[in-house]
N, C-alpha and C positions, 0 to 999 in steps of 0.2 A: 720362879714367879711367873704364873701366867696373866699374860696381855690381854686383858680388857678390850672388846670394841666399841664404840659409841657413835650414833647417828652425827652426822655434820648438816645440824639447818643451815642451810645459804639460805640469803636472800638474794635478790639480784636487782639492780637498778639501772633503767637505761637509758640515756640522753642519746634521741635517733636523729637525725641531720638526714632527710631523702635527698640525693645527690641526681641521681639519674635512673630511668627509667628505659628499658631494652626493651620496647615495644614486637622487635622483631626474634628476640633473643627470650622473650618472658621471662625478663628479670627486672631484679631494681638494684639498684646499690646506694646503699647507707654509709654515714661516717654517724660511729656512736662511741661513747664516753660508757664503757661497760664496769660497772660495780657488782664486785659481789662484797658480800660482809657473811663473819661467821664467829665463832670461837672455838678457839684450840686451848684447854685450859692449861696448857702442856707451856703457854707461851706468857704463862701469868707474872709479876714480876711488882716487888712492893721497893715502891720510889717513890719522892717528892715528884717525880712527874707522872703525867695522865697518860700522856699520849708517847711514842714515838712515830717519830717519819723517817722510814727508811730509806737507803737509793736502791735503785732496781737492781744493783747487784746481790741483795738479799732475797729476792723473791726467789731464787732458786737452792734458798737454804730453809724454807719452811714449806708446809704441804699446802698446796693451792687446790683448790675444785678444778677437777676437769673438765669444765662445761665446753661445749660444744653445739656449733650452728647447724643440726641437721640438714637443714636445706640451703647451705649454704654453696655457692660450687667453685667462688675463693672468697678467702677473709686473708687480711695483711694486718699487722700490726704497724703502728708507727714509730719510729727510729730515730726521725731527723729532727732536731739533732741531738737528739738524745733520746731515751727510750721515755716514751709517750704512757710510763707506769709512775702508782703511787699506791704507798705501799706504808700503813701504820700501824700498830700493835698500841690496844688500851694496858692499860696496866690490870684488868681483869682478863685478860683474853681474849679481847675481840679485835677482831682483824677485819681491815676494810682495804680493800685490794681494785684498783681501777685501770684500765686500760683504755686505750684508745686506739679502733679498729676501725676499717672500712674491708664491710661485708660487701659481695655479691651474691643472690639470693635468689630462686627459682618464686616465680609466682605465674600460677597460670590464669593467664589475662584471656577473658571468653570479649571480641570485638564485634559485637553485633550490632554494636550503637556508635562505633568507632565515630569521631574520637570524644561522644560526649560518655563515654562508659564512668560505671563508678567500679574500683575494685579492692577487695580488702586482700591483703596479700601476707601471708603468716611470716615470723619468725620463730623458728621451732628450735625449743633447747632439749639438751638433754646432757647426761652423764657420759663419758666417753665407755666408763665399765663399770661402775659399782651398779649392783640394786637395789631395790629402796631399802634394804634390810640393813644395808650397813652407810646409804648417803642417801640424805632425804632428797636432792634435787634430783637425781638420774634415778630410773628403774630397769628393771626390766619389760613390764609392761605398758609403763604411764610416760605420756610425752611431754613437756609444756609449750604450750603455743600462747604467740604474742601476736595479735594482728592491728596492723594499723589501718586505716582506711586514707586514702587518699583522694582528696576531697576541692583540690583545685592545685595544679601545675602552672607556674608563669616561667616565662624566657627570660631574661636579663640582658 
């Protein structure tokens, strides 16, 4: 029996939190609530229920996207105190997979007007290895960028 391959559309969904800005380091760092969603028909399953919520000890028994913060230069997930995942299967096969990260992220700040500057600063995803031929988020040529702009900073 030969294996079939088939594209995986991810989506992706991001709740960004700007935490801090490395003015002298040209970075920022985010705390984000990262969604992907997909279907693996593989994980289909006919029951009186919709939905399952699993605990994060199952994400390591289904196939996740590899996505990936290219300009990232650390990202941490959170742990405490418990793993900061969620993790549900429709009863058609979609799969909605969330974490909760804080990125550290290269942005290159031009200070010419310091400190009234405005700057948009990317967050670039991509695939760790598939090409788009066989995972529609990563390629081999195509990146995706997310830019936020930041638009007034206060102290607390």
């Amino acid at each position: 029996m030969a294996l079939t391959r088939s594209v995986a559309i991810v989506f992706l969904q991001l709740f960004i939190k700007c935490k801090l800005i490395y003015i002298l380091l040209q970075e920022y760092q985010i705390d984000i609530f990262f969604a992907q969603t997909w279907t693996d028909n593989r994980l289909r399953f006919n029951s009186t229920m919709k939905i399952l919520t699993l605990n994060s000890n199952m994400v390591g028994l289904i196939w996740i996207p590899d996505t990936i913060f290219r300009n990232s230069k650390t990202a941490e997930a959170h742990w405490i105190t418990t793993p900061n995942q969620l993790l549900r299967i429709w009863n058609d096969g979609k799969i909605l997979y969330t974490l909760r990260l804080t990125i550290n992220a290269e942005c290159q700040l031009q200070l010419h007007n310091f400190p009234m500057d405005e700057h948009s600063c990317p967050l670039i995803f991509s695939s760790c290895k598939y090409c788009l031929s066989s995972h529609s988020l990563g390629s081999c040529t195509r990146i995706l960028y997310t830019y936020f702009t930041l638009l007034h900073y206060s102290y607390f």
